[in-house]
Jmol script that loads the backbone (N, CA, C; Angstrom):
load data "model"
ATOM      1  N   UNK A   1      79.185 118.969 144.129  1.00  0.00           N
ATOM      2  CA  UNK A   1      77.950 119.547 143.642  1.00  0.00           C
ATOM      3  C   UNK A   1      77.495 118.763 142.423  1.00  0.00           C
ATOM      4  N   UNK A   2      76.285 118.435 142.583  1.00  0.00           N
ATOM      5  CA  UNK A   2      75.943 117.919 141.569  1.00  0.00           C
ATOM      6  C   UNK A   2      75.331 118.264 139.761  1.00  0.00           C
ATOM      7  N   UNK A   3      75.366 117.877 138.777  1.00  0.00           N
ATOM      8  CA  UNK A   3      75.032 118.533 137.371  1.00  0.00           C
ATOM      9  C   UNK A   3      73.874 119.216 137.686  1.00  0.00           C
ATOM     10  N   UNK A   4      72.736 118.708 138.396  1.00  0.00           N
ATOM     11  CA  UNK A   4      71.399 119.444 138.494  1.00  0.00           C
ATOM     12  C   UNK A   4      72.081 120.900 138.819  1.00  0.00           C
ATOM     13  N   UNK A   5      72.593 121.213 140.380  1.00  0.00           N
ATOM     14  CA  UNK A   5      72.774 122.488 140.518  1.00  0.00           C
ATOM     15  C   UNK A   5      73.548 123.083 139.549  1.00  0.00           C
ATOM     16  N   UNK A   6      74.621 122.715 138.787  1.00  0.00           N
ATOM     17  CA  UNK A   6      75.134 123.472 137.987  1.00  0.00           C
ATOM     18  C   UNK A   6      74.264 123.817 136.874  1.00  0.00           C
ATOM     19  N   UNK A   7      73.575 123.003 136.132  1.00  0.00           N
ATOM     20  CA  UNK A   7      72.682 123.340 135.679  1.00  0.00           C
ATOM     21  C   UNK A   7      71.774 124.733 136.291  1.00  0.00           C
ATOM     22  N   UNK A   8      71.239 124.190 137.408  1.00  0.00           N
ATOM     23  CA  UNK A   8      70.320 125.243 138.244  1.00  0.00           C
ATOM     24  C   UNK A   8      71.212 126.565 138.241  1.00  0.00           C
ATOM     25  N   UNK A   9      72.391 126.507 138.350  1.00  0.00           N
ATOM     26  CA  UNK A   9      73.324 127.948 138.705  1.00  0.00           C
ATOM     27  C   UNK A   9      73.094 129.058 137.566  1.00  0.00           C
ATOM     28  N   UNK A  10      73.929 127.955 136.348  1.00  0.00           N
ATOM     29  CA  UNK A  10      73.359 128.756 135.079  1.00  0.00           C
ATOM     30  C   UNK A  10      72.919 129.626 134.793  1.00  0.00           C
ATOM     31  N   UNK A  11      71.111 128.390 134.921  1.00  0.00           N
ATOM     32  CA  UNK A  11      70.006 128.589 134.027  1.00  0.00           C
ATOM     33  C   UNK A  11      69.535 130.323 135.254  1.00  0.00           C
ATOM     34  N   UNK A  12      69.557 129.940 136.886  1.00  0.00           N
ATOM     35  CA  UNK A  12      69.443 131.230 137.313  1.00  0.00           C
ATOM     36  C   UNK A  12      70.419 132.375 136.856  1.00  0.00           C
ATOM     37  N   UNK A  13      71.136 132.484 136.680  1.00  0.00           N
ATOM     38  CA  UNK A  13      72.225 133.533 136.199  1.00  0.00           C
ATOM     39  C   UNK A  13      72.044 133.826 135.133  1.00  0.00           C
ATOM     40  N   UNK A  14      71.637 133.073 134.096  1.00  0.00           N
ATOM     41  CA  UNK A  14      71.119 133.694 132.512  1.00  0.00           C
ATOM     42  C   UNK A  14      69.979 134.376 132.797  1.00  0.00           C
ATOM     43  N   UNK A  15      69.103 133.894 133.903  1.00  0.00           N
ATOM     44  CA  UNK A  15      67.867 134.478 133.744  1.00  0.00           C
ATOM     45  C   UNK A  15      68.033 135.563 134.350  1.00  0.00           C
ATOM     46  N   UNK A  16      68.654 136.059 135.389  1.00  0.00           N
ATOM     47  CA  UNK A  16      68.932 137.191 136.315  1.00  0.00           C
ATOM     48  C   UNK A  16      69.584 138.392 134.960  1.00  0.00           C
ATOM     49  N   UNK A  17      70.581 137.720 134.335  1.00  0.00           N
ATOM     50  CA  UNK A  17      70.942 138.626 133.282  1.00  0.00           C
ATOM     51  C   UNK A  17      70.569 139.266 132.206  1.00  0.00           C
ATOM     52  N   UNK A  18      68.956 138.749 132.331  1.00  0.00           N
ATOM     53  CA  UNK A  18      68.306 139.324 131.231  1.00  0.00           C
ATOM     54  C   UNK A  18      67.355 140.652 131.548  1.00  0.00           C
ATOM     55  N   UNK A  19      67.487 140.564 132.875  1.00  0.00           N
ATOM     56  CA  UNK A  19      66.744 141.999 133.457  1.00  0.00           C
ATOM     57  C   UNK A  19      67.998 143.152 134.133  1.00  0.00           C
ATOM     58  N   UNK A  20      67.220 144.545 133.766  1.00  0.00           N
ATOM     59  CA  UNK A  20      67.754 145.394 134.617  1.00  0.00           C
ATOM     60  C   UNK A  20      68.175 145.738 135.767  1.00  0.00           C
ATOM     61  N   UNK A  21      66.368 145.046 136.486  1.00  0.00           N
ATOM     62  CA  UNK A  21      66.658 144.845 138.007  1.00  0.00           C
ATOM     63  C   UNK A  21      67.882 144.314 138.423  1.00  0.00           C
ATOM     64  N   UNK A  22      67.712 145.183 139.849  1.00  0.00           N
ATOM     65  CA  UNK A  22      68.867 144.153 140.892  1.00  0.00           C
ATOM     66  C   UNK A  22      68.170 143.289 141.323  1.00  0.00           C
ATOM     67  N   UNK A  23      69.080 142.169 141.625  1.00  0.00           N
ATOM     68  CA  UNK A  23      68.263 140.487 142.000  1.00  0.00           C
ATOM     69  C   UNK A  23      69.066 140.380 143.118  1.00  0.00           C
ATOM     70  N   UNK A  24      68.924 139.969 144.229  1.00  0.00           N
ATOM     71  CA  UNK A  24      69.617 139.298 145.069  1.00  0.00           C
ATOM     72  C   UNK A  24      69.359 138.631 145.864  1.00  0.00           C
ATOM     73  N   UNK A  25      69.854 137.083 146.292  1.00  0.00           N
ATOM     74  CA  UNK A  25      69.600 136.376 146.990  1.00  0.00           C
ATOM     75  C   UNK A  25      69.771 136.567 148.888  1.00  0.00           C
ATOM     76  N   UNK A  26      68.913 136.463 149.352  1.00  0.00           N
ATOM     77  CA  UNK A  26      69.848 136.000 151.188  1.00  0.00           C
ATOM     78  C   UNK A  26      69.825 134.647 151.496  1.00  0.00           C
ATOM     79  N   UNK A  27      70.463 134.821 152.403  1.00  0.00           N
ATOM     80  CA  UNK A  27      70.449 133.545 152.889  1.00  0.00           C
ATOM     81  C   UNK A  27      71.334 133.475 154.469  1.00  0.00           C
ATOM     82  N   UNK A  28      70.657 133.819 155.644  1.00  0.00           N
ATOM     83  CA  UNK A  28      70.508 134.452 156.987  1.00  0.00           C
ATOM     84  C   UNK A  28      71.204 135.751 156.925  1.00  0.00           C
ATOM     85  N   UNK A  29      72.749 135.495 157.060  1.00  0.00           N
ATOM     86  CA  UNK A  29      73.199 137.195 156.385  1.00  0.00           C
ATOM     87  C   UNK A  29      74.228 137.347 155.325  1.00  0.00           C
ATOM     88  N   UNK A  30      74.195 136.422 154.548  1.00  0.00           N
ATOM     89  CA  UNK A  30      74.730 136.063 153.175  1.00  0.00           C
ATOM     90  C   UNK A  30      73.637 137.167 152.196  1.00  0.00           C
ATOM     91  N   UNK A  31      74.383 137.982 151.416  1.00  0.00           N
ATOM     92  CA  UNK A  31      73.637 138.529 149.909  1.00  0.00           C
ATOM     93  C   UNK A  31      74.372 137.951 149.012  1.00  0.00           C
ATOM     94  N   UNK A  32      73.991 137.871 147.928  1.00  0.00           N
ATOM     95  CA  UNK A  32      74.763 137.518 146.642  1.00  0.00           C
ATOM     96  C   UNK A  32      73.873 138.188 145.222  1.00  0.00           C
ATOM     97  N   UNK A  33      74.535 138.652 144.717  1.00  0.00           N
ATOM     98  CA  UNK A  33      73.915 138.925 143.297  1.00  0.00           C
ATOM     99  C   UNK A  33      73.800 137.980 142.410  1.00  0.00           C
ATOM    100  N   UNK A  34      72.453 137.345 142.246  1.00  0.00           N
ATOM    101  CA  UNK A  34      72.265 135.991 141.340  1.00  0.00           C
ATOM    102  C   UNK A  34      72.578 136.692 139.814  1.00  0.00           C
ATOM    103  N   UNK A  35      73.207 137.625 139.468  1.00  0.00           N
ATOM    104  CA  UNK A  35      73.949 137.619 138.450  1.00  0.00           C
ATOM    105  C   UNK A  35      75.209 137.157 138.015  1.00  0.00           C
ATOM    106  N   UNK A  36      75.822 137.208 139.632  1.00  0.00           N
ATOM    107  CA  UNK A  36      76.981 136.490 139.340  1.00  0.00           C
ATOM    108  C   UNK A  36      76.899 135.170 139.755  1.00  0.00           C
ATOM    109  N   UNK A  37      77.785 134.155 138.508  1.00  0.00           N
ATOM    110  CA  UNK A  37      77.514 132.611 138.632  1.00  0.00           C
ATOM    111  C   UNK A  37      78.360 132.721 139.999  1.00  0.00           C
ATOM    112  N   UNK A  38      79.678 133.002 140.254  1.00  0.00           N
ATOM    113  CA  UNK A  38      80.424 133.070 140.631  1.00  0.00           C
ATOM    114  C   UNK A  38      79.987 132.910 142.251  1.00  0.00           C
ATOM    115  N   UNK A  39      79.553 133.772 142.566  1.00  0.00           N
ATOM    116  CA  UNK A  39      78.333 133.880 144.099  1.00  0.00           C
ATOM    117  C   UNK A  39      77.644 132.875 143.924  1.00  0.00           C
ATOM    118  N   UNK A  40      76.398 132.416 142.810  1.00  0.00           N
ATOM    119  CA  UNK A  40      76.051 131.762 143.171  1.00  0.00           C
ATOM    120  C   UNK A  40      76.054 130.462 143.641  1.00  0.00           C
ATOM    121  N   UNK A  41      77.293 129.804 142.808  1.00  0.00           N
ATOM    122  CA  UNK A  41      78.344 128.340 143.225  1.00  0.00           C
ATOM    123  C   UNK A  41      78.436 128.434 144.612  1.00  0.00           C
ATOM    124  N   UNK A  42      78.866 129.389 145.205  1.00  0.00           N
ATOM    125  CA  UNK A  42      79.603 129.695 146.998  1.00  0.00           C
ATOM    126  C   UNK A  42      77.782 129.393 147.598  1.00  0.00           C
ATOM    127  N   UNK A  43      76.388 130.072 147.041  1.00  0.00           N
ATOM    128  CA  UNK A  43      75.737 130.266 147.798  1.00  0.00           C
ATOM    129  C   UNK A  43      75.031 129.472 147.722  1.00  0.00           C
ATOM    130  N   UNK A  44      74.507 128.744 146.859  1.00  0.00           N
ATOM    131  CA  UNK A  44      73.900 127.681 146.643  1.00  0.00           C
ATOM    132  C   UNK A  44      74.575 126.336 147.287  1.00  0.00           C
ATOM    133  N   UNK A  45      75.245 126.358 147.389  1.00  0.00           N
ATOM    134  CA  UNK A  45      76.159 125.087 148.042  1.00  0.00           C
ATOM    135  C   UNK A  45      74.937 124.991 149.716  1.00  0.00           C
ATOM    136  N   UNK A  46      74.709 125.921 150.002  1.00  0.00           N
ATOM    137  CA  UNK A  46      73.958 125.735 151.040  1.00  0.00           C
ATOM    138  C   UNK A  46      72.911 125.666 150.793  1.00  0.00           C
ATOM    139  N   UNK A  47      72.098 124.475 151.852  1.00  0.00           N
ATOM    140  CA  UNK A  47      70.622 124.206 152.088  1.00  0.00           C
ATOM    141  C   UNK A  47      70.028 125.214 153.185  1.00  0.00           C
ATOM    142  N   UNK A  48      68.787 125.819 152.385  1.00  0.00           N
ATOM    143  CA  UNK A  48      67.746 126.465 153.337  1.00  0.00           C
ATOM    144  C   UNK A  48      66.954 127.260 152.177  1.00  0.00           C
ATOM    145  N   UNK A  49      65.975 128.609 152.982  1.00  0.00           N
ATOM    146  CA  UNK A  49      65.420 129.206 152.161  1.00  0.00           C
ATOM    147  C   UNK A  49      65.846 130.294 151.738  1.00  0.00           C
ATOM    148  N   UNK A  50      66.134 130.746 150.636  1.00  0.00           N
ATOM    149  CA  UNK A  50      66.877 131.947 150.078  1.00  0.00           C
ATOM    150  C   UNK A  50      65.624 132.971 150.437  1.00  0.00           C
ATOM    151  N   UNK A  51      65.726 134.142 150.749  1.00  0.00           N
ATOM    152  CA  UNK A  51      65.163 135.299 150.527  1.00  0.00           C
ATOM    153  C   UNK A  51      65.651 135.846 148.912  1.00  0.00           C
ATOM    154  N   UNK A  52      64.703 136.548 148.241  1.00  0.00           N
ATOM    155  CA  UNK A  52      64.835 137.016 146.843  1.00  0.00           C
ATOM    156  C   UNK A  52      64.375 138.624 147.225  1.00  0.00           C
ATOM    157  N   UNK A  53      65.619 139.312 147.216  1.00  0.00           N
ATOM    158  CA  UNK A  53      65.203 140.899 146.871  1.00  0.00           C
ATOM    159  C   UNK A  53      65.597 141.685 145.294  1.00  0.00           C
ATOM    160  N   UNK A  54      64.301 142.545 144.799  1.00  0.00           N
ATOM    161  CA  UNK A  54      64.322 142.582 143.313  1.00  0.00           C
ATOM    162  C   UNK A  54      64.261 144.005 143.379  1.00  0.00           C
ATOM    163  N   UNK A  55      64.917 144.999 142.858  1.00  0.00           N
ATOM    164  CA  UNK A  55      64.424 146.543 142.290  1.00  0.00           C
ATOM    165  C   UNK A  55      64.860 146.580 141.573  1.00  0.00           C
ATOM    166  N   UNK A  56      64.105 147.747 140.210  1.00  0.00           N
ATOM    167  CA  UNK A  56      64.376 148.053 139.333  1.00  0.00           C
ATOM    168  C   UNK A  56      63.137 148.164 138.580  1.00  0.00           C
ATOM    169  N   UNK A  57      63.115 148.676 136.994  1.00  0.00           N
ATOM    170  CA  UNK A  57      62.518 149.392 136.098  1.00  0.00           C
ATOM    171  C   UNK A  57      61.318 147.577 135.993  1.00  0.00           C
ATOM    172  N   UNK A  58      62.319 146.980 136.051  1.00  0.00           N
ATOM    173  CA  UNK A  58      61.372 145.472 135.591  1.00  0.00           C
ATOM    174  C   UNK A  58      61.307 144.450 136.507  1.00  0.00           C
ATOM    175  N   UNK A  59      61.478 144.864 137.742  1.00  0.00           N
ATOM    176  CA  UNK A  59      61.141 143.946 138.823  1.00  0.00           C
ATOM    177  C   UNK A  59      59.822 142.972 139.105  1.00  0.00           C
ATOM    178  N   UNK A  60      58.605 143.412 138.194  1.00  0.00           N
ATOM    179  CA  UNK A  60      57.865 142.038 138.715  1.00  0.00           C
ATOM    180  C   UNK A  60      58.165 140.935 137.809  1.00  0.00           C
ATOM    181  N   UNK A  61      58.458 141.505 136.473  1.00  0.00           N
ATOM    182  CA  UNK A  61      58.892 140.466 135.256  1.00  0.00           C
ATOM    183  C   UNK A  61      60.191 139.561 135.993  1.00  0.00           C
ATOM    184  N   UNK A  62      61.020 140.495 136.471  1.00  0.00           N
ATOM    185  CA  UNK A  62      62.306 139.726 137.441  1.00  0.00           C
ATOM    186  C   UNK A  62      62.095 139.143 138.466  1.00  0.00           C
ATOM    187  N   UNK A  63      61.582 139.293 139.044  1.00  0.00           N
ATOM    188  CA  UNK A  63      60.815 138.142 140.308  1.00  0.00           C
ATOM    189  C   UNK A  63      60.277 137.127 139.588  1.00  0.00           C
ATOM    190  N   UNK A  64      59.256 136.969 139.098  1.00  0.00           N
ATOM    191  CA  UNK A  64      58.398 136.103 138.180  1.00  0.00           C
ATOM    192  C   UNK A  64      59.666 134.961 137.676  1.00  0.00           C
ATOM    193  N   UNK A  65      60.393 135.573 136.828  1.00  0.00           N
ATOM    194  CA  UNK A  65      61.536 134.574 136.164  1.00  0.00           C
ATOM    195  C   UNK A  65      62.098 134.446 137.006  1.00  0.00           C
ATOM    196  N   UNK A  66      62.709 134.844 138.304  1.00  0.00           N
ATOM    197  CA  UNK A  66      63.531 134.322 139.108  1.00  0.00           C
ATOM    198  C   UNK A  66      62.723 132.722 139.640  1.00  0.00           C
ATOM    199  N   UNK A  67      61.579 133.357 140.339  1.00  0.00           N
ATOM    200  CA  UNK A  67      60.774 131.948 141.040  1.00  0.00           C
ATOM    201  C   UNK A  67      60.286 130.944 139.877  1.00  0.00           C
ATOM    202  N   UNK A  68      60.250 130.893 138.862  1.00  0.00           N
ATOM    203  CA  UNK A  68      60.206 130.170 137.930  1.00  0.00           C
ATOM    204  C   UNK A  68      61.010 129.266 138.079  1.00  0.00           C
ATOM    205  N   UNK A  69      62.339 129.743 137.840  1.00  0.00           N
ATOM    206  CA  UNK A  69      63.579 128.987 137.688  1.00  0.00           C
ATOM    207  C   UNK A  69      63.839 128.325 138.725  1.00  0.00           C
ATOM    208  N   UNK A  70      63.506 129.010 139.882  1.00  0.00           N
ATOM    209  CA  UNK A  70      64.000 128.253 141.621  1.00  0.00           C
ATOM    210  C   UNK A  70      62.813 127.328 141.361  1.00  0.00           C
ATOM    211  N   UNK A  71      61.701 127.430 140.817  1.00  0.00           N
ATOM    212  CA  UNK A  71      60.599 125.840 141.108  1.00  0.00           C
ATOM    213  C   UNK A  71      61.044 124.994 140.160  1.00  0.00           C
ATOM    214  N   UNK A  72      61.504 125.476 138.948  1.00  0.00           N
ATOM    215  CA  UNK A  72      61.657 124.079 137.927  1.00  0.00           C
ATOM    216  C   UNK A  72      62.692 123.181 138.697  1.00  0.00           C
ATOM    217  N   UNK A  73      63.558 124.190 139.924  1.00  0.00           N
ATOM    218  CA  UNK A  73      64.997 122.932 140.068  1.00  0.00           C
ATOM    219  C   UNK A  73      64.841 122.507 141.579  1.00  0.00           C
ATOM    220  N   UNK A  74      63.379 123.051 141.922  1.00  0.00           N
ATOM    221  CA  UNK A  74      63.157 122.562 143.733  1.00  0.00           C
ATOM    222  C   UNK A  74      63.936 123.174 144.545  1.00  0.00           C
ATOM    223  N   UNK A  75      64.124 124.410 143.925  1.00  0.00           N
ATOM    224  CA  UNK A  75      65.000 125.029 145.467  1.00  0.00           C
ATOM    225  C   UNK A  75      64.118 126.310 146.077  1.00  0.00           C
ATOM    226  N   UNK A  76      63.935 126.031 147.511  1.00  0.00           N
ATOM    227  CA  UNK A  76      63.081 126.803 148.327  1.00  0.00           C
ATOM    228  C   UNK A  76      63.820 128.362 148.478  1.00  0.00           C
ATOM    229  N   UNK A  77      62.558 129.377 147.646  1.00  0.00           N
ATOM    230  CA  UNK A  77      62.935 130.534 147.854  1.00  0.00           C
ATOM    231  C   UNK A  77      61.829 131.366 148.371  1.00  0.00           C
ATOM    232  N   UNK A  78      61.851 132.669 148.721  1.00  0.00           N
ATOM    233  CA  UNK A  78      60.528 133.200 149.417  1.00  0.00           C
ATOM    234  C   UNK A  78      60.747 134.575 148.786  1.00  0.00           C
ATOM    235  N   UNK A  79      59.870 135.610 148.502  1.00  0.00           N
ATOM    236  CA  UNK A  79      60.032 136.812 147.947  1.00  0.00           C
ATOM    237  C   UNK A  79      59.957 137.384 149.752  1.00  0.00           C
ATOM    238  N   UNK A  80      61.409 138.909 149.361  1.00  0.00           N
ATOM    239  CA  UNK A  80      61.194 139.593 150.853  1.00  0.00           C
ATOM    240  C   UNK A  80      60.521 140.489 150.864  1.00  0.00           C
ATOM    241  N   UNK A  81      59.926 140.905 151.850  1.00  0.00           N
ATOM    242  CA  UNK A  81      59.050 141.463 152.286  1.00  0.00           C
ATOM    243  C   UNK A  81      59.898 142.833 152.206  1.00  0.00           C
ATOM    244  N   UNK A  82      59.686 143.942 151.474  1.00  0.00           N
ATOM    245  CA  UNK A  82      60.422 145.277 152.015  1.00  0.00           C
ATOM    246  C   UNK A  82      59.714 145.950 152.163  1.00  0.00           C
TER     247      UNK A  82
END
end "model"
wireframe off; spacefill off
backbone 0.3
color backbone group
């Protein structure tokens, strides 16, 4: 894995940790809580498009910073549809 993604792992995981919301990534039938770095190392290792599911008290602020962070590092994510 390269410094970019670790970088990218991080910088998503600090940002996930600054909201209440639940954050979670898919990825076909993979979830992971982009709070934990830990998940995200295992999930990010794979190429495709993450699905992003968000609830909570501050979920559009948490979406918003999530897709932020996935465009500054070029990784294809899509908000899900619930």
């Amino acid at each position: 894995m390269s410094t970019a993604n670790n970088s990218a792992i991080v910088e998503i995981s600090q940002t996930a940790n600054k909201f209440r919301s639940s954050i979670v990534l898919q990825l076909e039938n993979k979830f992971i809580d982009v709070k934990s770095i830990l998940g995200l190392f295992t999930t990010l290792l794979d190429t495709g498009t993450y699905q992003l599911h968000v609830h909570g008290p501050d979920a559009d602020d948490a979406k918003k910073a999530i897709l932020d962070v996935f465009a500054k590092h070029n990784l294809a994510i899509e908000v899900a549809s619930e």
